[in-house]
C-alpha positions in Angstrom: 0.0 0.0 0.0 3.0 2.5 0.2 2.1 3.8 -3.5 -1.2 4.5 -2.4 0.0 6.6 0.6 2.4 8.4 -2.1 -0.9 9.8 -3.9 -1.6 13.8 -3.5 -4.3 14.9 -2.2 -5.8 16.0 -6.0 -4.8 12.0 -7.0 -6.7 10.8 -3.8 -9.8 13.3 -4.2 -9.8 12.1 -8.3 -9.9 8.1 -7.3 -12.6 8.7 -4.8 -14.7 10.2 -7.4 -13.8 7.8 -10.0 -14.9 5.3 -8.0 -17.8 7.0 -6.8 -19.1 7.1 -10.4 -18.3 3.5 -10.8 -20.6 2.5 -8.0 -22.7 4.7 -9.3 -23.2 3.1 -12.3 -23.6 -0.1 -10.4 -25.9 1.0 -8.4 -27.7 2.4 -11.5 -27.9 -1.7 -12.5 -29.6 -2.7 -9.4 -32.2 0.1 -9.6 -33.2 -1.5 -12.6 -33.5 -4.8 -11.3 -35.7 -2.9 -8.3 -37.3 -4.7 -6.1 -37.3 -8.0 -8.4 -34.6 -9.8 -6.3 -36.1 -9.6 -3.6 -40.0 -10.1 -4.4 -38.2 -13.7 -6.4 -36.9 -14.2 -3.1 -40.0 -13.8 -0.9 -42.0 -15.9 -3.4 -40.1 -18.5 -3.2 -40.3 -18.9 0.6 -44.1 -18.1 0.1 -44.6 -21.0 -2.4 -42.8 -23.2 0.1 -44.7 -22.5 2.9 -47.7 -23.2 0.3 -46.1 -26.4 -0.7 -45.5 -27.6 2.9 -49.2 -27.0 3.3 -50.3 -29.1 0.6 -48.3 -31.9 2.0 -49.5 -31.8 5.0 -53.1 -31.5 4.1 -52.3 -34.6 1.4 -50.9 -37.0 4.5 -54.1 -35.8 6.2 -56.5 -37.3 3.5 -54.4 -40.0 3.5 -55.0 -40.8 7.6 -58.8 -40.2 7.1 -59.1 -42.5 4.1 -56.7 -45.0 6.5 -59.4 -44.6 9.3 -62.8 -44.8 7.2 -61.1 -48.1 5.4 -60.9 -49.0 9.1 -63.9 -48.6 9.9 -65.7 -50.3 6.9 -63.4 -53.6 7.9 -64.9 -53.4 11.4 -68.4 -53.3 10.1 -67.5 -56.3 7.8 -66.0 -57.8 10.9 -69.0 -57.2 12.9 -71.8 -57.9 10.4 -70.1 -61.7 9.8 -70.1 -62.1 13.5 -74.2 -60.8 13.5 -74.8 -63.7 10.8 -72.7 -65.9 12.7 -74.3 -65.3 16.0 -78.2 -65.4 14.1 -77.3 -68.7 12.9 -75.8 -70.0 16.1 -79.3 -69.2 17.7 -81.4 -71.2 15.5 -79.4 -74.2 17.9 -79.9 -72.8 21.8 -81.0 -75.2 23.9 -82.4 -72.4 26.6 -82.9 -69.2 27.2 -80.0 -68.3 28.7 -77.8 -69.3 25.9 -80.5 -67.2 23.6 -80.6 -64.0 25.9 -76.5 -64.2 25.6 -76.3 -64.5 22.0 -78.6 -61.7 21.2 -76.7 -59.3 23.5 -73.5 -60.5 21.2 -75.4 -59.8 18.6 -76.7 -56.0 20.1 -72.9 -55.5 21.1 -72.3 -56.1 17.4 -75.3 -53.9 16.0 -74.4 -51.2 18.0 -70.4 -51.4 16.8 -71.7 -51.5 13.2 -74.0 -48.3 14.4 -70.5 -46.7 16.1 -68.4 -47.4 12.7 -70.9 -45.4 10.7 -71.4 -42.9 12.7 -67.4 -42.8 12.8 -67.3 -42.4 8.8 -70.0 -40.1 8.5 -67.7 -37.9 10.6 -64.9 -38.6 8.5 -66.6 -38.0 5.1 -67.5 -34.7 6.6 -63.8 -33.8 7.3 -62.3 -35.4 4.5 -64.9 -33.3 2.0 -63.3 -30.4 4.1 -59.5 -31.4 3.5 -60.3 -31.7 0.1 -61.7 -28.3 -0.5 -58.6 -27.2 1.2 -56.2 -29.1 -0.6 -57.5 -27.7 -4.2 -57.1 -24.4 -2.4 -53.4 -24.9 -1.5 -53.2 -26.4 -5.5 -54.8 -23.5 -6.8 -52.7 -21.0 -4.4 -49.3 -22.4 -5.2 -50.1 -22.2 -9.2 -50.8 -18.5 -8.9 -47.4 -18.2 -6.7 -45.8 -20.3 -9.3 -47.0 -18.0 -12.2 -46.2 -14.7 -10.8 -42.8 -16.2 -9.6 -41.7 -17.6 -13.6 -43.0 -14.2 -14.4 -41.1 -12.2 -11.9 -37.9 -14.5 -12.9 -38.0 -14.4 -16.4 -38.1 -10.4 -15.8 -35.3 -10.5 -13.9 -33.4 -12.9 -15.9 -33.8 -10.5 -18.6 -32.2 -7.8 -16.8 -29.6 -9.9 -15.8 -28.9 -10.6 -19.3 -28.8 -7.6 -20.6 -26.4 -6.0 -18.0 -24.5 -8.6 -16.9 -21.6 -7.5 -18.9 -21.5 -4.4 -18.0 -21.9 -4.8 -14.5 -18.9 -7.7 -14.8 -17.0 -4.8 -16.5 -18.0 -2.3 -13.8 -17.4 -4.7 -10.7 -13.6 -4.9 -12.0 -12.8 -1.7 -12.4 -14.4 -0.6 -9.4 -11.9 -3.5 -7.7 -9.3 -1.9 -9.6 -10.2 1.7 -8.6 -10.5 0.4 -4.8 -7.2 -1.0 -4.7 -5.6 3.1 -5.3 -7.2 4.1 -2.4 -6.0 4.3 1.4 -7.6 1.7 3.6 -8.5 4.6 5.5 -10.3 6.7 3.1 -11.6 3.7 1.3 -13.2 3.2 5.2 -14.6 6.4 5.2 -16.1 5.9 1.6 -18.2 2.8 2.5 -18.9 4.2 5.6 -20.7 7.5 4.1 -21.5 5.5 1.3 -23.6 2.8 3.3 -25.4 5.1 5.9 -27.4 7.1 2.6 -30.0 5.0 0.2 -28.6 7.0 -3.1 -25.3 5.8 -2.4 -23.3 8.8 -2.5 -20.2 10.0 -0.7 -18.5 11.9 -3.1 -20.3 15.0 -4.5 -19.4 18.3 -6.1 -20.7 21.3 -5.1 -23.7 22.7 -7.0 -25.0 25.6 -7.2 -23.0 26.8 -4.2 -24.4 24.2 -2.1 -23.6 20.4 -1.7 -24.7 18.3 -4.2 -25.9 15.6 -1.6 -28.0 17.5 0.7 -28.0 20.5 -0.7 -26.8 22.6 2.2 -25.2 25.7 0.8 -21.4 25.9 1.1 -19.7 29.2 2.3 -17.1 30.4 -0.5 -14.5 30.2 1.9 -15.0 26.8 2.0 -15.5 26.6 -2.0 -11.9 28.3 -2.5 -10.7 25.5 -0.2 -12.4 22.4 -2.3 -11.4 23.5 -5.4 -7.5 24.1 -4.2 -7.2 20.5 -3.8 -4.9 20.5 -1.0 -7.1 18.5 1.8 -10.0 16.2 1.5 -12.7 18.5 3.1 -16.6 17.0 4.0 -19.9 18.6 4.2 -20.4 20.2 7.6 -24.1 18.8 6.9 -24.2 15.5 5.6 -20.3 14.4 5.9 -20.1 13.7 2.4 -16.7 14.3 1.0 -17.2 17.2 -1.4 -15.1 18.0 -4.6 -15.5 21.0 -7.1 -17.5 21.2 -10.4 -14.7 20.7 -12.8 -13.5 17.9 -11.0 -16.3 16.2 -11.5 -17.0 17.2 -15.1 -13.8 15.8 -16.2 -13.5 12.8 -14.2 -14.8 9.7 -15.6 -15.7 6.3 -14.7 -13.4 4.2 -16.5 
């Protein structure tokens, strides 16, 4: 870094707003891509969600249908032991044997009565899981559609500025690497705590050109004399002078 530290004050002002441009430009890129990133993003977690959902409703069908089949075998079960039981009394030999095969067979009745009773309930619940499941289908193809059509928006962009932004990504690397660890601190610092992404601005108008706060011409004389890196008293941007920033560029 000892070349860096050998820059003048002019060199250091001139890289700062080189770079400034350069991430500029970059920043340009992702205002084009807006909010798309992150609405893909958000989709995606949403269809998900939506997708976990479906599952879970479709493992629910599946118990209920599991318990109704259940519950028809037990009738089956039941209604052979009824006929069994009827035939078995056609042979008592008393009363006693009679009374206790019709209560076998009441036990029996009142199981079969039980089981119904049990998949009526079911039917009802599984007519409900149904509904809900063509809900969640019908939910996660709308999310699906507006996600291919969010992607294929943002792949577009992506497409058509991916070279630049490569282009612009290495020379901001390259621009970065002639400035002071200290400054280049400062930079990202100023850089990161305002949503236009500006640190470095030139004065306008006799005011800065990041808040617009006027500048005293005292001050002026000393940003355009190049001989220290002075900030807005407002805002803390670092502030250069209007030729400086008509004639740098962002190579």
């Amino acid at each position: 870094m000892a070349s860096v530290k050998d820059f003048s004050v002019e060199e250091k002002l001139v890289n700062l707003l080189r770079l400034q441009k350069i991430d500029s430009k970059l920043d340009e890129i992702q205002v084009l891509k807006g909010e798309l990133p992150m609405e893909v993003s958000d989709l995606e977690d949403e269809i998900q969600g939506l997708q976990s959902r479906q599952t879970r409703i479709e493992e629910e069908i599946n118990g209920i249908t599991e318990f109704i089949e259940g519950k028809k075998n037990t009738i089956k079960e039941s209604e052979a032991l009824i006929a069994k039981y009827e035939k078995q009394s056609d042979n008592v030999k008393n009363n006693r044997e009679f009374e206790a095969i019709n209560k076998e067979v009441e036990m029996q009745q009142l199981e079969v009565k039980l089981a119904e009773k049990h998949i009526r309930d079911a039917n009802e619940e599984l007519s409900d899981k149904i509904k809900a499941l063509e809900t969640a289908k019908k939910q996660v193809a709308v999310k699906e559609g507006v996600l291919n059509h969010k992607k294929s928006e943002l792949q577009k962009i992506i497409v058509d500025t991916e070279k630049e932004e490569t282009a612009l990504n290495k020379v901001s690397g390259e621009a970065r690497s002639h400035i002071d660890e200290r400054l280049m601190y400062s930079y990202d610092r100023i850089r990161n705590s305002y949503r236009n992404g500006l640190a470095v601005v030139p004065v306008e108008r006799d005011a800065c050109g990041g808040c617009f706060n006027s500048i005293p011409p005292q001050r002026q004389s000393e940003i355009r004399l190049h001989k220290k890196i002075i900030v807005c008293e407002n805002c803390g941007r670092i502030l250069v002078d209007a030729d400086m920033n008509d004639t740098v560029e962002a190579k």
